[in-house]
C-alpha positions as CSV (number, residue, x, y, z in Angstrom):
1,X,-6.0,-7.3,-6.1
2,X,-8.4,-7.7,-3.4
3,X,-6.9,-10.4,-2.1
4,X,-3.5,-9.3,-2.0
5,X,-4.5,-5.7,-0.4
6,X,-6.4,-8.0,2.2
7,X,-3.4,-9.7,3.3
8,X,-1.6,-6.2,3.4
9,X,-4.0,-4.4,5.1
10,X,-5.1,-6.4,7.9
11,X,-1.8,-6.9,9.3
12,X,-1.4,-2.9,8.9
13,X,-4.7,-2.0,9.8
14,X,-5.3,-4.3,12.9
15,X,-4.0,-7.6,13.8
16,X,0.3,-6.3,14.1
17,X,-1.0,-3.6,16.6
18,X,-3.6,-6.1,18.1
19,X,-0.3,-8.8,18.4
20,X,1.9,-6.2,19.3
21,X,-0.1,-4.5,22.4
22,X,-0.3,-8.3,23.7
23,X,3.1,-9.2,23.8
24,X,4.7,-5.4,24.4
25,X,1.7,-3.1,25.9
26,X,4.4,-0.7,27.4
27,X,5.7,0.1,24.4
28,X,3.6,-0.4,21.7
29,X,4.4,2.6,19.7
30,X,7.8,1.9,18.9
31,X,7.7,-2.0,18.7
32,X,5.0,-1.4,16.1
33,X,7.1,1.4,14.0
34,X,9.9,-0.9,14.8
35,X,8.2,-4.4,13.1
36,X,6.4,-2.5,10.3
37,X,9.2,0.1,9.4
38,X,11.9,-2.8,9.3
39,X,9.5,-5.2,7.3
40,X,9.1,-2.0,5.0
41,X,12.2,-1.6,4.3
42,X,13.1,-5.4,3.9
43,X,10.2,-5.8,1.5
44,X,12.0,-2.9,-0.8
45,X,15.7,-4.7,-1.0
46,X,13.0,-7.7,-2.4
47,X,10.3,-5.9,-5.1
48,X,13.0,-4.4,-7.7
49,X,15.3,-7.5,-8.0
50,X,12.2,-9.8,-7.9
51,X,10.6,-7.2,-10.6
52,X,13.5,-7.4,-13.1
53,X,13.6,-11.1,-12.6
54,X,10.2,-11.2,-13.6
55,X,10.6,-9.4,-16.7
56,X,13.2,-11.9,-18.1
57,X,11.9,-15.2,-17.1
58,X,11.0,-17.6,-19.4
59,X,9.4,-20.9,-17.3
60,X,6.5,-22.1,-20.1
61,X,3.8,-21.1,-17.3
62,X,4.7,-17.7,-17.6
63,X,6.7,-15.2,-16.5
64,X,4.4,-13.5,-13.7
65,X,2.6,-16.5,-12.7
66,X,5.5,-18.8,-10.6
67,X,6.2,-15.6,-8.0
68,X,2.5,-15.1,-7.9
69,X,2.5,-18.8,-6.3
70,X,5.8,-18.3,-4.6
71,X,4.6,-15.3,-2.6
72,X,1.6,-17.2,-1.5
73,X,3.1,-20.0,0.1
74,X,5.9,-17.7,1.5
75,X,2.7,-15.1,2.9
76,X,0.8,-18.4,4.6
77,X,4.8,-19.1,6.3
78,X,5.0,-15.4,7.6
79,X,1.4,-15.4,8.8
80,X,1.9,-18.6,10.8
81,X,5.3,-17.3,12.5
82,X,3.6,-13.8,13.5
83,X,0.6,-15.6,14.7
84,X,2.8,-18.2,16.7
85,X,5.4,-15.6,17.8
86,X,5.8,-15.0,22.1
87,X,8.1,-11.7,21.2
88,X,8.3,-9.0,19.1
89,X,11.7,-10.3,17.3
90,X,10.4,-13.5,16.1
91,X,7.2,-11.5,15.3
92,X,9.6,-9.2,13.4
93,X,11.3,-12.7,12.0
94,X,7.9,-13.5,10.7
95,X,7.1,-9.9,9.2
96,X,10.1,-10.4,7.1
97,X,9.0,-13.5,5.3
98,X,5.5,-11.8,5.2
99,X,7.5,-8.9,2.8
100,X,9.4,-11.3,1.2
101,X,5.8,-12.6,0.5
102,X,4.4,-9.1,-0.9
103,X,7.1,-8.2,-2.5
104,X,6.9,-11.4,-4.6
105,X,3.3,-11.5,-5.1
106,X,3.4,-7.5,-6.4
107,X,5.8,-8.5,-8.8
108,X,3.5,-10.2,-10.3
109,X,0.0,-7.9,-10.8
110,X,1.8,-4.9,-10.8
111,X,2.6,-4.8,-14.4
112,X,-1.1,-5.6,-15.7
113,X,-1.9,-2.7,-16.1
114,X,0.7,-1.1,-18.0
115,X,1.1,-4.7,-20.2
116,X,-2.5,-6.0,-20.7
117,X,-5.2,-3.0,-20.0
118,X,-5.5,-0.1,-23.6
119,X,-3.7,3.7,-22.2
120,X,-7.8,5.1,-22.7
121,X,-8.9,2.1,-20.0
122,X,-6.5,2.6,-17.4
123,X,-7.8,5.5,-15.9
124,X,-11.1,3.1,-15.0
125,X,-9.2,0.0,-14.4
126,X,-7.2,2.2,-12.0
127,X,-10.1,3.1,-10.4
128,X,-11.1,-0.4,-10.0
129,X,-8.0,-1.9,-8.3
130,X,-8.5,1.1,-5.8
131,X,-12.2,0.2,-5.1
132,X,-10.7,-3.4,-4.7
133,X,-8.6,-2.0,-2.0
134,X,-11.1,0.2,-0.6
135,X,-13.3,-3.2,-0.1
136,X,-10.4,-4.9,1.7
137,X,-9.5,-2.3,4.3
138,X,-13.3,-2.4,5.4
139,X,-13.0,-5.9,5.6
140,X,-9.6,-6.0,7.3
141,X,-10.6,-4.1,10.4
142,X,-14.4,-5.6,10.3
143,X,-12.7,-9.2,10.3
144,X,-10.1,-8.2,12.6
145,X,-12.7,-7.3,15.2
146,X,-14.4,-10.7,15.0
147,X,-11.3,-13.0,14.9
148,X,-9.1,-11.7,18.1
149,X,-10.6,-15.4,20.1
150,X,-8.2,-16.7,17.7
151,X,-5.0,-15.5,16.6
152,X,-4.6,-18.2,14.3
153,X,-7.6,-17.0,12.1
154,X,-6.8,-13.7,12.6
155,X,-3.5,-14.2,10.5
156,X,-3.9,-17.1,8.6
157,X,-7.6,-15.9,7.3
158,X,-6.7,-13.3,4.7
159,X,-3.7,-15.9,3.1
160,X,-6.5,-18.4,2.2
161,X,-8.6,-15.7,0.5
162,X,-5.6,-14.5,-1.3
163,X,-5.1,-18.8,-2.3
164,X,-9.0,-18.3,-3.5
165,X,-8.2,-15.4,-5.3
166,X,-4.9,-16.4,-6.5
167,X,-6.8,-19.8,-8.3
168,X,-9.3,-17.3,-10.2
169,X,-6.5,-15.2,-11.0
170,X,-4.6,-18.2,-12.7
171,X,-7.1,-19.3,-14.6
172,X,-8.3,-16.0,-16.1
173,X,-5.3,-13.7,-16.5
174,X,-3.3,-14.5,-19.5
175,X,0.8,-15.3,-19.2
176,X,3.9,-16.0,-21.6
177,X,7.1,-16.6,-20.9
178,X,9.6,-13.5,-21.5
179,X,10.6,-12.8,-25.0
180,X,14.2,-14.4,-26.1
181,X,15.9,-11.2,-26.8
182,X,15.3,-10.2,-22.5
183,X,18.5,-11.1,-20.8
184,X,18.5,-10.7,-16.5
185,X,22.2,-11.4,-16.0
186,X,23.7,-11.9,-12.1
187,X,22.2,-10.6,-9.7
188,X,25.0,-7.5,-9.9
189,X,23.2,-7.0,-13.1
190,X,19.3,-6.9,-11.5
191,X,20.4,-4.4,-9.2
192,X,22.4,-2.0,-12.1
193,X,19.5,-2.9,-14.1
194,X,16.8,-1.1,-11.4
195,X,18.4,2.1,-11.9
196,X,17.0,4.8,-14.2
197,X,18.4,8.1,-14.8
198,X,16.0,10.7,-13.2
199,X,17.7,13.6,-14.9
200,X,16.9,12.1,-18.4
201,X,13.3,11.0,-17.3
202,X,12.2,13.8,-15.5
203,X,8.8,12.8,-15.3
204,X,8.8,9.7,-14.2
205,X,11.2,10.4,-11.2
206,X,8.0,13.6,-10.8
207,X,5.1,11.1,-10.0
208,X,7.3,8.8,-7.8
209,X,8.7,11.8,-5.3
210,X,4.6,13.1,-6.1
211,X,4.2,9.5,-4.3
212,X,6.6,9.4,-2.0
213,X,5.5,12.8,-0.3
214,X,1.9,11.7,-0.1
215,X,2.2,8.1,0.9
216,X,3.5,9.4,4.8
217,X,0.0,10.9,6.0
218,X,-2.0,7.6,5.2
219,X,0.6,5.1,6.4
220,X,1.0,7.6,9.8
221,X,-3.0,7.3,10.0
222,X,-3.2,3.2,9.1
223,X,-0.5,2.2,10.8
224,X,-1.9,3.9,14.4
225,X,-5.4,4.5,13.5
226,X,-6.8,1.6,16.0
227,X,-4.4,2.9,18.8
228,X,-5.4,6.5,18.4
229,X,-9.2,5.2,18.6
230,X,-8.2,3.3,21.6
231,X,-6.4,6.0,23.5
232,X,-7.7,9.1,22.7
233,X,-11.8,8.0,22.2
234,X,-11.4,5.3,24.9
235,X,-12.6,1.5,22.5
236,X,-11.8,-1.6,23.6
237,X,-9.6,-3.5,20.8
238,X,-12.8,-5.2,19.8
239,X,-14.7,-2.1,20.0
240,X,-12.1,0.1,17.8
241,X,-12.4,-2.5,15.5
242,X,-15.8,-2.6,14.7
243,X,-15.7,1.8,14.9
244,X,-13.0,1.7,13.0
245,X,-14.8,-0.5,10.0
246,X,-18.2,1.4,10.2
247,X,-15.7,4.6,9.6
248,X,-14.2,2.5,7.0
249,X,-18.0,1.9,5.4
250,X,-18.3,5.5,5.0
251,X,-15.1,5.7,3.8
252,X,-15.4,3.1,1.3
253,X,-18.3,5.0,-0.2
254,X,-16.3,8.0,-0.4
255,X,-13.3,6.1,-2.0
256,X,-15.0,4.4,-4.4
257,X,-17.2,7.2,-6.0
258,X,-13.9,9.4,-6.3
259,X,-12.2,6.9,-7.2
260,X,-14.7,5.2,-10.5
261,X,-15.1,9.4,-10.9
262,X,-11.5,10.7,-10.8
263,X,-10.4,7.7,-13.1
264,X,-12.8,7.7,-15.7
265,X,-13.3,11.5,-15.9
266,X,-9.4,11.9,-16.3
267,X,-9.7,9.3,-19.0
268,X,-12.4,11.0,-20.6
269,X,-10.9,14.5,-20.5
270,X,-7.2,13.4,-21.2
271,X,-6.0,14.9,-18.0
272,X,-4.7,14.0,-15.2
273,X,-2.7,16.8,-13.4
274,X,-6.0,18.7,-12.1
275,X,-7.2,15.3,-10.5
276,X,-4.0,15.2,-8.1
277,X,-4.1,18.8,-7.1
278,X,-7.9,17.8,-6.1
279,X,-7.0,13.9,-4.4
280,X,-3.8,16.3,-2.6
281,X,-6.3,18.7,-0.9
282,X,-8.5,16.1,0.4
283,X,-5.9,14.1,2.0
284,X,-4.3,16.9,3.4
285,X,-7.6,17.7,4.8
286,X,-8.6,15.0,5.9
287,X,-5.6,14.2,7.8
288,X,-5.7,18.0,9.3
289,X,-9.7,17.1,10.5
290,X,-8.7,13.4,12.0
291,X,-5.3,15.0,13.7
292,X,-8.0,17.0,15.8
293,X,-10.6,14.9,15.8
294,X,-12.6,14.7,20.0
295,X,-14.9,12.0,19.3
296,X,-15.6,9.2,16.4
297,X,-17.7,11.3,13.9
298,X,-15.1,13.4,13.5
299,X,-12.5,11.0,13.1
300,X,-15.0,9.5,10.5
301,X,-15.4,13.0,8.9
302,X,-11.2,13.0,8.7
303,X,-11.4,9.6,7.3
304,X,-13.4,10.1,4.6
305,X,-11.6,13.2,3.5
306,X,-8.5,11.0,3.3
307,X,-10.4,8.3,1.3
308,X,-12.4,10.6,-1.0
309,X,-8.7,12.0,-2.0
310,X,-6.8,8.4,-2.1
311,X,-9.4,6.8,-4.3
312,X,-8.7,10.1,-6.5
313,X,-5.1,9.8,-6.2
314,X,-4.7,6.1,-6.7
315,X,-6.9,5.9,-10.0
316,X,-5.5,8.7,-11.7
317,X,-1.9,8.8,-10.8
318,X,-1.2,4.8,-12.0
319,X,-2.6,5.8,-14.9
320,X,-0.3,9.1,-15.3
321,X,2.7,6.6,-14.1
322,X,2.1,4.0,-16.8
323,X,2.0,7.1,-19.3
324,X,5.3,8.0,-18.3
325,X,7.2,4.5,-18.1
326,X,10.5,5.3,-19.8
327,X,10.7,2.3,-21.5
328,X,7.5,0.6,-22.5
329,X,9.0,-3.0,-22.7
330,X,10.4,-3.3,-19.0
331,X,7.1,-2.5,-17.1
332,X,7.6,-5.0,-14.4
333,X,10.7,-3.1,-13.7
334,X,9.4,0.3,-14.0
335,X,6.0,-0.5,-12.4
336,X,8.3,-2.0,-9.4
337,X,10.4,1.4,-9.2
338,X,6.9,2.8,-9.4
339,X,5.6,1.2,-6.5
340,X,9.0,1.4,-4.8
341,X,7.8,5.1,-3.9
342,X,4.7,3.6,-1.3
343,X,7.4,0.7,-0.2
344,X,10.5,3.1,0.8
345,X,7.3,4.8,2.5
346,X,6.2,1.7,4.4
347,X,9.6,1.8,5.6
348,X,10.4,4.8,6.7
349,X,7.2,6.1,8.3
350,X,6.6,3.5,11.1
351,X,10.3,4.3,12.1
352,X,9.7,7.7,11.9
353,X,6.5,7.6,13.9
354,X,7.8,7.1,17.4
355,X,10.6,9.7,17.0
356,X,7.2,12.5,16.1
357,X,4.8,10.7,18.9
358,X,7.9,11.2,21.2
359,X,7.5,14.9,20.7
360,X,4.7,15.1,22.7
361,X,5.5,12.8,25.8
362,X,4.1,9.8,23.5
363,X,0.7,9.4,22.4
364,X,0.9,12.8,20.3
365,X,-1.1,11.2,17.4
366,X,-2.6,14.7,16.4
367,X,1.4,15.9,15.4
368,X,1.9,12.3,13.7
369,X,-1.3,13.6,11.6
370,X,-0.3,17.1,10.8
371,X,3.0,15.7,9.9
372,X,2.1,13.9,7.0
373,X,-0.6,16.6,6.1
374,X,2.7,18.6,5.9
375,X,4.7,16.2,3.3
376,X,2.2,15.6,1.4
377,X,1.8,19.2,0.3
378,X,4.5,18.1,-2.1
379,X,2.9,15.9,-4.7
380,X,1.3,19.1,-5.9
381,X,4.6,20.5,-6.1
382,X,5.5,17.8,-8.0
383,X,3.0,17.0,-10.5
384,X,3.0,21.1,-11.5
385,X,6.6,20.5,-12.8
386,X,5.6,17.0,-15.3
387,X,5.4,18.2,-18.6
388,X,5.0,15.2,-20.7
389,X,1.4,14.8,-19.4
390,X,-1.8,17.3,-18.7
């Protein structure tokens, strides 16, 4: 998981803006939402049909274990195209074979949870793979600092710690092929088969729009974070890099005693509903504090808000989703519709982004803040109406 948040998060967090503000400085705003919201979206037509696939092959390495490799090789291609590219459409070329690449590789560690780790651990295992993330979006915007002499390194670094990662991975994690009786069909049938009826699972289709309305405030602040640091606080790249990873330290801190807390304690007292309303508020506040923030504590005060309540959010409500999965046999599928939620996110938000920055004669971070603040009010909304879970 570290790995593969690594490879995600420095692109997001750093190096795509770094690349971007090179090759398009006048209008880096929208070429940004434009690569990222378009690779988003590309990246979702990918994850469910590569996540039912998964749950019916039958290859005697396994049946998570070949797109695990696939999506590395295919993440080391995309790396290598964005890293080479002199425009932003062969960036954006490259971007797409980069979600082709993540798509691929979530495919395959999505479902552990809900197929290999006991419903009273994955509260704490939860918690873990959101301290793993926590650890690689200090790391992404520390590294990122270090590495703009070369932009080779800069994008082709985090793919050979995913390979190192990917070997352990291999060698520890268990696989078997699919059971006999699991039949994919055409591809017609993959993408009839990703549908689930939200009206007969209501609470399922609960924690993904819970989700959904959350995910837009922390991809708003990731994907501009280094150029709100750089316009509105004045950094050099290199400089915002390094602020932005010491605010990132103090996040991580935050993120991954809320996060070992929320999941365990939720696990302990068989409830999970009270730990979103909390993760909800401190997101929303955070990204409120950082929308205003004047100088680099306070963005740092923002920022740890908005960690405290993601390392909350991401422990417990995995664990509420994997409670919920309307059918336990078909959790690469579910876990995929699961994810989907972020992913549609990922999407949507970068293309959304210019369109609110625009509101203010460009630059209007502060709105793009409040904005998501505002949608993620929801997921409270949300997880008051799931009844199968406390």
């Amino acid at each position: 998981m570290f790995g593969f948040q690594l490879t995600l998060l420095l692109p997001a967090l750093f190096s795509l803006a770094y690349k971007v503000q090179l090759i398009d400085p006048a209008n880096k705003d929208a070429s940004l939402g434009f690569v990222i919201g378009l690779g988003g979206l590309f990246s979702l037509l990918v994850s469910l049909p590569a996540g039912v696939l998964s749950d019916g092959t039958r290859l005697g390495w396994g049946r998570r274990r070949p797109f695990l490799v696939a999506g590395l090789v295919l993440s080391a291609l995309g790396a290598l195209i964005i890293a080479v590219a002199p425009t932003v459409m062969v960036m954006l070329f490259g971007y797409l074979v980069t979600a082709v690449a993540t798509a691929t590789i979530g495919t395959a560690i999505n479902p552990f949870l809900a197929e290999q780790v006991p419903v009273e651990q994955r509260g704490t295992v939860g918690a873990l793979s959101g301290v793993a993330a926590a650890f690689a979006g200090v790391g992404s915007t520390l590294l990122g600092s270090f590495l703009t002499g070369s932009i080779y390194l800069l994008f082709l670094t985090p793919v050979a710690v995913l390979g190192v990662m990917t070997l352990l991975y291999l060698l520890v994690i268990p696989d078997r092929p699919a059971p006999e009786d699991v039949r994919v069909g055409s591809i017609l049938d993959v993408f009839r088969n990703m549908w689930f009826n939200p009206l007969k699972h209501p609470d399922f289709a609960l924690v993904w729009v819970g989700k959904f309305c959350l995910s837009f405030g922390s991809t708003f602040f990731s994907t501009y974070q280094l150029y709100l640091v750089q316009d509105r606080l004045g950094y050099a790249p290199e400089q915002a890099g390094r602020q932005l990873a010491a605010v990132g330290g103090l996040s991580l801190l935050a993120l991954v005693g809320c996060s070992i807390a929320g999941g365990t304690l939720s696990d302990r007292f068989k409830r999970r509903k009270p730990f979103i309303y909390l993760a909800t508020g401190l997101i929303v506040a955070g990204l409120a504090v950082a929308a205003s923030a004047s100088s680099i504590l306070f963005f740092a005060v923002g920022g740890v808000l908005l960690s405290a309540g993601t390392g909350v959010f991401t422990s417990v409500d995995l664990a509420l989703a994997s409670e919920v999965l309307p059918e336990k046999d078909k959790a690469g599928k579910y876990m995929s519709i699961y994810y989907l939620s972020s992913t549609v996110v990922g999407g949507l938000a970068p293309l959304l982004a210019p369109v609110i920055l625009g509101l203010g004669d460009g630059g209007s971070y502060g709105v793009l803040l409040l904005s998501g603040a505002i949608l993620g009010l929801g997921a409270a909304l949300t997880t008051a109406n799931i009844r199968g879970v406390r």
